[in-house]
OpenMM code with the backbone's topology and positions (N, CA, C; nanometers):
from openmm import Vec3, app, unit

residues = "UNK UNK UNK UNK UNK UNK UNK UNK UNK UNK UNK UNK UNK UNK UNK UNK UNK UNK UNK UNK UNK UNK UNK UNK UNK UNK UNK UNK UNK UNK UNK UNK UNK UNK UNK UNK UNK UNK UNK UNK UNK UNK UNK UNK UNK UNK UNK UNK UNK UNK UNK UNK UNK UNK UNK UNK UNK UNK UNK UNK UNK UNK UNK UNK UNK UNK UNK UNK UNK UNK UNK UNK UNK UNK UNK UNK UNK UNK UNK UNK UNK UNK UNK UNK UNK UNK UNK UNK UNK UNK UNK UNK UNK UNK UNK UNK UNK UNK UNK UNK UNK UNK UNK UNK UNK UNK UNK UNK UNK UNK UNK UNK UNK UNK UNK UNK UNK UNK UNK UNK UNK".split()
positions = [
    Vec3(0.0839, -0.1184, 0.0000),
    Vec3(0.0000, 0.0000, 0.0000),
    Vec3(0.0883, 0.1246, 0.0000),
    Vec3(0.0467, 0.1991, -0.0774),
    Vec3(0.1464, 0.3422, -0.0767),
    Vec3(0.1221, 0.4456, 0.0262),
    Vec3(0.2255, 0.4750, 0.0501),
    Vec3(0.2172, 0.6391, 0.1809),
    Vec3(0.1387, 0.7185, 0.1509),
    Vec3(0.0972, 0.7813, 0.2356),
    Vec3(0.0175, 0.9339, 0.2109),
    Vec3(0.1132, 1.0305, 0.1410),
    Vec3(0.2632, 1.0161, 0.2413),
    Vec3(0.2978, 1.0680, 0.1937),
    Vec3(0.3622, 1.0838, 0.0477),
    Vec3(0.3820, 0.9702, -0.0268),
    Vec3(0.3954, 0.9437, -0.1494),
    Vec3(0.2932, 0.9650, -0.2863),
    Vec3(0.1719, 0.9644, -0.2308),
    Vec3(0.0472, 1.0046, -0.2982),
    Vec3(0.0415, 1.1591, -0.3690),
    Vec3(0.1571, 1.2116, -0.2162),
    Vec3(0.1259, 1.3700, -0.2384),
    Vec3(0.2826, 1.3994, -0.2909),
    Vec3(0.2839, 1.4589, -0.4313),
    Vec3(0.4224, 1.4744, -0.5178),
    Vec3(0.5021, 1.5648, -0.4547),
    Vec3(0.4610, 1.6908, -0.4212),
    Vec3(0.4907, 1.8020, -0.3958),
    Vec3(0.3894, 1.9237, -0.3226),
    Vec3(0.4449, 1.9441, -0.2210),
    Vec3(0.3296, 2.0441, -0.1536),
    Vec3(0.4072, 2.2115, -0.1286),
    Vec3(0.4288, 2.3254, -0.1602),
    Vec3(0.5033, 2.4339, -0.0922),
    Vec3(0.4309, 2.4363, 0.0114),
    Vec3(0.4793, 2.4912, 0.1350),
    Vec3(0.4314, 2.6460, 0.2239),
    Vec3(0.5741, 2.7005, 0.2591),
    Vec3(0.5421, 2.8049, 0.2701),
    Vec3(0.6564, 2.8914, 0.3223),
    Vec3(0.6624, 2.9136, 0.4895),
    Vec3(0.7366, 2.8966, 0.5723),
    Vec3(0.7454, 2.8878, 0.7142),
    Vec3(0.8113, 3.0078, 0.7696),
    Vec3(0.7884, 3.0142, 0.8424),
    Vec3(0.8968, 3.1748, 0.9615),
    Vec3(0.9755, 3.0649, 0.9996),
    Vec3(1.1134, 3.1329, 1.0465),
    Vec3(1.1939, 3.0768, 1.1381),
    Vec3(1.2022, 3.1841, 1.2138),
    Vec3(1.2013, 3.1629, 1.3882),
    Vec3(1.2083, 3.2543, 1.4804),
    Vec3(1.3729, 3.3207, 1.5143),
    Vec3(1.3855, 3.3778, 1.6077),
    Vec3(1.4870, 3.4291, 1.6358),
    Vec3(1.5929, 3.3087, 1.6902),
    Vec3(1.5218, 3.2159, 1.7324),
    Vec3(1.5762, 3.0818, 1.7999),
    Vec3(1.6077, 3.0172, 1.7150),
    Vec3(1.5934, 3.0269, 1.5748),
    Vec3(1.6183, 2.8843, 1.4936),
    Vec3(1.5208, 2.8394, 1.5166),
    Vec3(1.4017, 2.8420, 1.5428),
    Vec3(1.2303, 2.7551, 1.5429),
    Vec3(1.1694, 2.7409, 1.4592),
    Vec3(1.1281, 2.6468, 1.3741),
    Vec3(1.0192, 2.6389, 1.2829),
    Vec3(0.8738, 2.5795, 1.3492),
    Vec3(0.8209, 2.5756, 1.2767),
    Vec3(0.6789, 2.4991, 1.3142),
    Vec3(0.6041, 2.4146, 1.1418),
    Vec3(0.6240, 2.3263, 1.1946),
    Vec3(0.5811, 2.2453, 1.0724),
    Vec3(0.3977, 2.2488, 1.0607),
    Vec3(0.3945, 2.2564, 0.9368),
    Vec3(0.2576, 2.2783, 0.9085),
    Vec3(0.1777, 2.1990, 0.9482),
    Vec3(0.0592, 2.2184, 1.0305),
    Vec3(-0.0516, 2.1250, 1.0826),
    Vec3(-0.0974, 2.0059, 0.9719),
    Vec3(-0.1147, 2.0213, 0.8398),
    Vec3(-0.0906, 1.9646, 0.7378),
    Vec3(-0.0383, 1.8447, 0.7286),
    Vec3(0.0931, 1.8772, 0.7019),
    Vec3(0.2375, 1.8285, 0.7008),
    Vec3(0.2161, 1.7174, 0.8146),
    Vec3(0.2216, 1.7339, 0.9476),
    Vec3(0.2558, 1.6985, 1.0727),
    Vec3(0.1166, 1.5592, 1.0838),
    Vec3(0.0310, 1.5845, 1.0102),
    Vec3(-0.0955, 1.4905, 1.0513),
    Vec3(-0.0678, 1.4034, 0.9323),
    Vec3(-0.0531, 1.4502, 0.7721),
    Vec3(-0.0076, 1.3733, 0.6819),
    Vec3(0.1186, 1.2428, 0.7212),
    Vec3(0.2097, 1.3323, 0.7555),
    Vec3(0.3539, 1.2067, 0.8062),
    Vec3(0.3292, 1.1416, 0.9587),
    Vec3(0.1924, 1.1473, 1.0280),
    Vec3(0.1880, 1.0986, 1.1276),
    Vec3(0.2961, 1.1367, 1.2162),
    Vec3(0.3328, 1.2328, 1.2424),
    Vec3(0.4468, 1.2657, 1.2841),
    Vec3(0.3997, 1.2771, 1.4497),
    Vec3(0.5209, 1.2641, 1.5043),
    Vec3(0.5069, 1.2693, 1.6731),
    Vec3(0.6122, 1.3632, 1.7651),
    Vec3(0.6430, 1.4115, 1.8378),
    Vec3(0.7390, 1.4363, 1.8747),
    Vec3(0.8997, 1.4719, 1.8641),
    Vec3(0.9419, 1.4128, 1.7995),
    Vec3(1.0552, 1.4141, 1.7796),
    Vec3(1.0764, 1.4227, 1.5849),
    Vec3(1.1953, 1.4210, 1.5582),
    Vec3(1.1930, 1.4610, 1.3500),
    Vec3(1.3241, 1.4367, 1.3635),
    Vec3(1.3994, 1.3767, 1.2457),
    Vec3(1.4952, 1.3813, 1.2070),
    Vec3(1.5635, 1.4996, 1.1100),
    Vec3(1.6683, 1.5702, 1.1533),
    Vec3(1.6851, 1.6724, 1.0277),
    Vec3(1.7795, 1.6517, 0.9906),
    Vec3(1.8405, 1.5977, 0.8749),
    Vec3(1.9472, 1.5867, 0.8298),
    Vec3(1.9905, 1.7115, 0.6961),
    Vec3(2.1144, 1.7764, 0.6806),
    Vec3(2.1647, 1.8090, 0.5780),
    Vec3(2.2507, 1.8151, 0.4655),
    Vec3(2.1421, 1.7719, 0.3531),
    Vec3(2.2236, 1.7633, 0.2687),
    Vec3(2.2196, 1.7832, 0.1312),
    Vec3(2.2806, 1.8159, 0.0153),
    Vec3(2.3173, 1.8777, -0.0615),
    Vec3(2.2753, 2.0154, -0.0465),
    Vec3(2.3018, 2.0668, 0.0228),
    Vec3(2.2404, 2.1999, 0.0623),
    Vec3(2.1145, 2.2038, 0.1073),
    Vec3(2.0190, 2.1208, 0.1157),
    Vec3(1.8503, 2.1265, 0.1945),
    Vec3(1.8861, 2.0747, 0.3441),
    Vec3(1.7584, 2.1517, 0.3759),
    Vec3(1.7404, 2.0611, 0.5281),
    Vec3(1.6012, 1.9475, 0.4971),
    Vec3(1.6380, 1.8669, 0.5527),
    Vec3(1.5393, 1.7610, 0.5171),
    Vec3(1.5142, 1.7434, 0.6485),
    Vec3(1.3775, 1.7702, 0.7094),
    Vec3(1.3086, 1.7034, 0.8348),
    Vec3(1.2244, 1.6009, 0.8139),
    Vec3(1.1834, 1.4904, 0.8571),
    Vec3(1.1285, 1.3906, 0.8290),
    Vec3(1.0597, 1.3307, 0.9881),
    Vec3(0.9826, 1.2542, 0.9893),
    Vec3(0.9798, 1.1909, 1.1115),
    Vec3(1.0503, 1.0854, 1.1393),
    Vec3(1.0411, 1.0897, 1.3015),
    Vec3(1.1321, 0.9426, 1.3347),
    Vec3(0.9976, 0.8041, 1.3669),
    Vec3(1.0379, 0.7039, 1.2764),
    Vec3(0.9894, 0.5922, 1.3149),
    Vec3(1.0240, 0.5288, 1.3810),
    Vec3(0.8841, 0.4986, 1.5010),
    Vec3(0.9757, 0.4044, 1.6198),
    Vec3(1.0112, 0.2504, 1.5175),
    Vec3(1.0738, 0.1544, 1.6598),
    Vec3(1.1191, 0.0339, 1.5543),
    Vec3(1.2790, 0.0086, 1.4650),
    Vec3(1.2796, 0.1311, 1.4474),
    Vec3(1.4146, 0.1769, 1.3558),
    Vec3(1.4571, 0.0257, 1.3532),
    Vec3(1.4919, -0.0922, 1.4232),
    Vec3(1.5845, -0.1301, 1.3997),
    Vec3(1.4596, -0.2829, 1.3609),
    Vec3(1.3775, -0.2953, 1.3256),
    Vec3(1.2389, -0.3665, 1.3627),
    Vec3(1.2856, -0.4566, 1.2470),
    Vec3(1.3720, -0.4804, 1.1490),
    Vec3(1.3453, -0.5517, 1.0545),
    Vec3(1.4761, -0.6150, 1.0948),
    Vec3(1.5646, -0.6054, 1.2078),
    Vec3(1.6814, -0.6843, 1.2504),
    Vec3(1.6319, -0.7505, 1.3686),
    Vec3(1.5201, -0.7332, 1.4515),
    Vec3(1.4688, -0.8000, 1.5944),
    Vec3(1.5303, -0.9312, 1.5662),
    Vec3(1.4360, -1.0113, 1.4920),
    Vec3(1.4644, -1.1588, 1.4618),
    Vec3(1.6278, -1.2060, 1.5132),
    Vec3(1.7141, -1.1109, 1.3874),
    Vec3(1.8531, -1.1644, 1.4381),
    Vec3(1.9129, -1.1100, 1.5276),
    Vec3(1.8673, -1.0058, 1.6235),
    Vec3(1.8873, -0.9985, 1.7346),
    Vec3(1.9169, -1.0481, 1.8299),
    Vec3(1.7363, -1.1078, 1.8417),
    Vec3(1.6995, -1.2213, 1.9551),
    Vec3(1.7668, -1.3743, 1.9295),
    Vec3(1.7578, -1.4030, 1.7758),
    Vec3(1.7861, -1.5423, 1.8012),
    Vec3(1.9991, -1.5304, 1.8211),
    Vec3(2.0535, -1.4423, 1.8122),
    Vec3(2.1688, -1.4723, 1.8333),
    Vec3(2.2263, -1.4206, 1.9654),
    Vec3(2.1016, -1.3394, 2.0598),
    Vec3(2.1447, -1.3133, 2.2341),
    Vec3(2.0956, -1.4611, 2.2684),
    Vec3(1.9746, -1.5426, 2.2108),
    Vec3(1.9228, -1.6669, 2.2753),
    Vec3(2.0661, -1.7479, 2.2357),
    Vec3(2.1103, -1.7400, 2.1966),
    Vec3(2.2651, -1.8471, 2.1239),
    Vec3(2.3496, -1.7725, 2.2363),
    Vec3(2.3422, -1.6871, 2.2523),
    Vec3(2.4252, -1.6274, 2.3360),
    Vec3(2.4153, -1.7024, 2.4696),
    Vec3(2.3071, -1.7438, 2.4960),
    Vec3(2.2398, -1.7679, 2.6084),
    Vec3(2.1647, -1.6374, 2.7372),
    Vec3(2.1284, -1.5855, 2.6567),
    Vec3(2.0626, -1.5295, 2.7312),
    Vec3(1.8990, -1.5731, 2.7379),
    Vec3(1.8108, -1.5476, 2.8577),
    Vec3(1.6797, -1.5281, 2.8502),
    Vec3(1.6141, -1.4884, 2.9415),
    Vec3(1.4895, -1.5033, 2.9161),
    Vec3(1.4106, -1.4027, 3.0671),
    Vec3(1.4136, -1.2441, 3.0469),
    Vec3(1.4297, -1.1966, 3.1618),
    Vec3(1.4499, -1.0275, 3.1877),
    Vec3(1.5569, -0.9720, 3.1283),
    Vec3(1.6538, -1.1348, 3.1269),
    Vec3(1.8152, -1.0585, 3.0957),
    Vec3(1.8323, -1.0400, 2.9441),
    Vec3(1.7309, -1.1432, 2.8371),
    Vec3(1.7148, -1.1036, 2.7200),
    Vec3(1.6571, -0.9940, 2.6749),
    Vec3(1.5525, -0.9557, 2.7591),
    Vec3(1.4715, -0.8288, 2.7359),
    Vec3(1.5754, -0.7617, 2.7330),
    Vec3(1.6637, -0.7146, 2.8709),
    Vec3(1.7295, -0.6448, 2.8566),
    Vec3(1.8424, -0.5795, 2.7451),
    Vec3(1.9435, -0.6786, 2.7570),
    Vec3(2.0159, -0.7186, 2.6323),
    Vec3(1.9313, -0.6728, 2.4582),
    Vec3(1.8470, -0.7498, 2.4731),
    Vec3(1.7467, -0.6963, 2.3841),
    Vec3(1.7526, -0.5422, 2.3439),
    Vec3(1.6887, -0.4180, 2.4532),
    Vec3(1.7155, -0.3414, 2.4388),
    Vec3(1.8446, -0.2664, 2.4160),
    Vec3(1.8967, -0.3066, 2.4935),
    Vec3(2.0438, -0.2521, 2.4380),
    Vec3(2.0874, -0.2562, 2.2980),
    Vec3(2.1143, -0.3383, 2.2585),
    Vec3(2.1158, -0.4082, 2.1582),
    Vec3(2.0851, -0.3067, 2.0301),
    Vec3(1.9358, -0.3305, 2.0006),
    Vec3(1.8570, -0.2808, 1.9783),
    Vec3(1.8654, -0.1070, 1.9268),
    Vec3(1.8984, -0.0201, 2.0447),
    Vec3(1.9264, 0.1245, 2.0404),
    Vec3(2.0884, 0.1328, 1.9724),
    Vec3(2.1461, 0.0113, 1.9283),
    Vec3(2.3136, 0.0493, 1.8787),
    Vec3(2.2744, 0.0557, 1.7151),
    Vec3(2.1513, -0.0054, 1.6720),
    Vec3(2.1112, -0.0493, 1.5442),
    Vec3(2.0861, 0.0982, 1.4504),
    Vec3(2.0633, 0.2167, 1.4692),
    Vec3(2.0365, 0.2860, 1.4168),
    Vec3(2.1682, 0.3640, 1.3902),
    Vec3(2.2493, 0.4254, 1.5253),
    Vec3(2.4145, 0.4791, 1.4797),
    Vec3(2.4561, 0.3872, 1.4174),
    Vec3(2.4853, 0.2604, 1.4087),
    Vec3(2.5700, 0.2223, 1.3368),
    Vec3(2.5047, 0.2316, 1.1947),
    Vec3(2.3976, 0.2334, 1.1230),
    Vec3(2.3526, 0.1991, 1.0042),
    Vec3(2.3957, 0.3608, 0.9982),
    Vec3(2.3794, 0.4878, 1.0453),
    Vec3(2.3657, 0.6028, 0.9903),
    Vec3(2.5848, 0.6254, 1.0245),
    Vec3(2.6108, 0.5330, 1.1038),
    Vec3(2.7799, 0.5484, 1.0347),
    Vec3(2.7960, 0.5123, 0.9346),
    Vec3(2.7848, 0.3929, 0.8919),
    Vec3(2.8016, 0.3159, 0.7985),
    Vec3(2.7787, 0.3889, 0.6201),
    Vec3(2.6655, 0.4667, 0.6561),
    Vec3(2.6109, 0.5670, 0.5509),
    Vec3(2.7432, 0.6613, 0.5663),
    Vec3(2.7744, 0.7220, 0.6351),
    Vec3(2.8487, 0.8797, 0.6705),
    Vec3(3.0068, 0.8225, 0.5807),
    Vec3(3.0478, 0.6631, 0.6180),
    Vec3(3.1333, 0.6382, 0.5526),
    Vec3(3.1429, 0.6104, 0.4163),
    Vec3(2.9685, 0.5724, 0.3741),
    Vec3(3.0032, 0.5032, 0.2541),
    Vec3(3.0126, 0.6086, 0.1601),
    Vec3(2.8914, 0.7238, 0.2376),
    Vec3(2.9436, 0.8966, 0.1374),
    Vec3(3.0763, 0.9521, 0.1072),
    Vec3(3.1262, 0.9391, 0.2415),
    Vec3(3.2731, 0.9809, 0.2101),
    Vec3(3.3256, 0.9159, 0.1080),
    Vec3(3.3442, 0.7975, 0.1521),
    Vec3(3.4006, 0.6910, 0.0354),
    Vec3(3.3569, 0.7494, -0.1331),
    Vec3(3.2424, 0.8039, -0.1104),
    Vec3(3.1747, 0.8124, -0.2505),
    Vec3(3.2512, 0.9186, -0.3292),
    Vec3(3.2327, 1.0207, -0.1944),
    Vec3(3.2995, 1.1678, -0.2444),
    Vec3(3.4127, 1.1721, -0.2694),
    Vec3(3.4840, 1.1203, -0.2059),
    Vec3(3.6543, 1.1373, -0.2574),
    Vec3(3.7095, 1.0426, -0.4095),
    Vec3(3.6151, 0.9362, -0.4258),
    Vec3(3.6676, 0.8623, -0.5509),
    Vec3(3.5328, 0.8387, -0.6378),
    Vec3(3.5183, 0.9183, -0.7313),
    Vec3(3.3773, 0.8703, -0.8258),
    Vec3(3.4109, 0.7409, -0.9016),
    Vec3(3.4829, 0.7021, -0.8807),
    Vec3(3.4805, 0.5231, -0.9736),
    Vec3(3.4928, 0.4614, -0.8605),
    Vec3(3.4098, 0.4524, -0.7584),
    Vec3(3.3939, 0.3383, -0.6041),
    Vec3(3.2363, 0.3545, -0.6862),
    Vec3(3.2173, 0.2071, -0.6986),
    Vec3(3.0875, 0.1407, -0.7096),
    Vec3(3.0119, 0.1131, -0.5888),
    Vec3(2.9216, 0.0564, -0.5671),
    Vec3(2.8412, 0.0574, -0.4526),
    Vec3(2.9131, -0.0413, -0.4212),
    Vec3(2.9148, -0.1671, -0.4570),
    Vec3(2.9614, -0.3199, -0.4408),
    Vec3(3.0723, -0.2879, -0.3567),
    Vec3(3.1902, -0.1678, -0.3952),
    Vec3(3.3501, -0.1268, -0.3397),
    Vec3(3.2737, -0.0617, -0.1737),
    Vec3(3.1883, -0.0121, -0.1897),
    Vec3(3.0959, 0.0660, -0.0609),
    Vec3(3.0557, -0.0332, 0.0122),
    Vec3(3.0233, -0.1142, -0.0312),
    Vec3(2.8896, -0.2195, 0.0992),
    Vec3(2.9678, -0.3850, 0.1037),
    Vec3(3.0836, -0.3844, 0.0257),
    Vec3(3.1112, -0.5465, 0.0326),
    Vec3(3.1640, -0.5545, 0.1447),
    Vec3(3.1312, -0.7152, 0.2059),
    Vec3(3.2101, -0.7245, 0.3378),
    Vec3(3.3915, -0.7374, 0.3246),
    Vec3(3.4168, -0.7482, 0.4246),
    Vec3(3.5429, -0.7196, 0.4279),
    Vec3(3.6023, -0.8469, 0.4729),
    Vec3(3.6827, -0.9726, 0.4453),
    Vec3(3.7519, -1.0655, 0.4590),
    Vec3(3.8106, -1.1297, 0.5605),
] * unit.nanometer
topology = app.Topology()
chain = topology.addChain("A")
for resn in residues:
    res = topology.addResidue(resn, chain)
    for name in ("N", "CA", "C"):
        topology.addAtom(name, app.Element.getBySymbol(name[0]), res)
């Protein structure tokens, strides 16, 4: 099923920014992306891109999470735990992993993706 937000190509509004650096995202905007609390803003090629944060972030690695703390031997409270931990390392490392593979990108334009993402030996 497709996003709302994908449905919608392109929307302007124009925003104030306060004396603080404050925006306020459009009531619009904010109910369209289901948005909550918190936003990611990243910059880059010159835009600011705010987006929301989805909880879960790491929701499509749980599986190999859990089954390799249970190998670990963990379980009970202490897997939960572990679990969480775990869990909250899954998002820095995927957004290092990015920060390097850009660099990588930027300094040599003949690095293929394959030279970016292959494992290492």
């Amino acid at each position: 099923m497709e996003s709302v937000a994908r449905k919608i190509n392109t929307e302007r509004k124009i925003i104030r920014i306060s004396e603080k650096r404050q925006v306020t995202i459009p009531q619009k905007f904010y109910e369209l992306l289901n948005m909550n609390d918190e936003a990611e803003c990243i910059l880059q090629n010159g835009q600011i891109i705010i987006r929301p944060i989805r909880e879960n972030t790491g929701g499509e690695f749980a599986e190999h999470i859990l089954a390799d703390l249970i190998r670990q031997g963990y379980s009970g409270e202490a897997l939960l735990e572990k679990f969480k931990e775990t869990s909250k390392k899954i998002r820095p490392a995927v957004e290092t992993m990015m920060k390097e593979a850009e660099d990588v990108a930027n300094k040599d334009s003949s690095v293929t993706m394959q030279d970016i993402f292959e494992t290492e030996d």
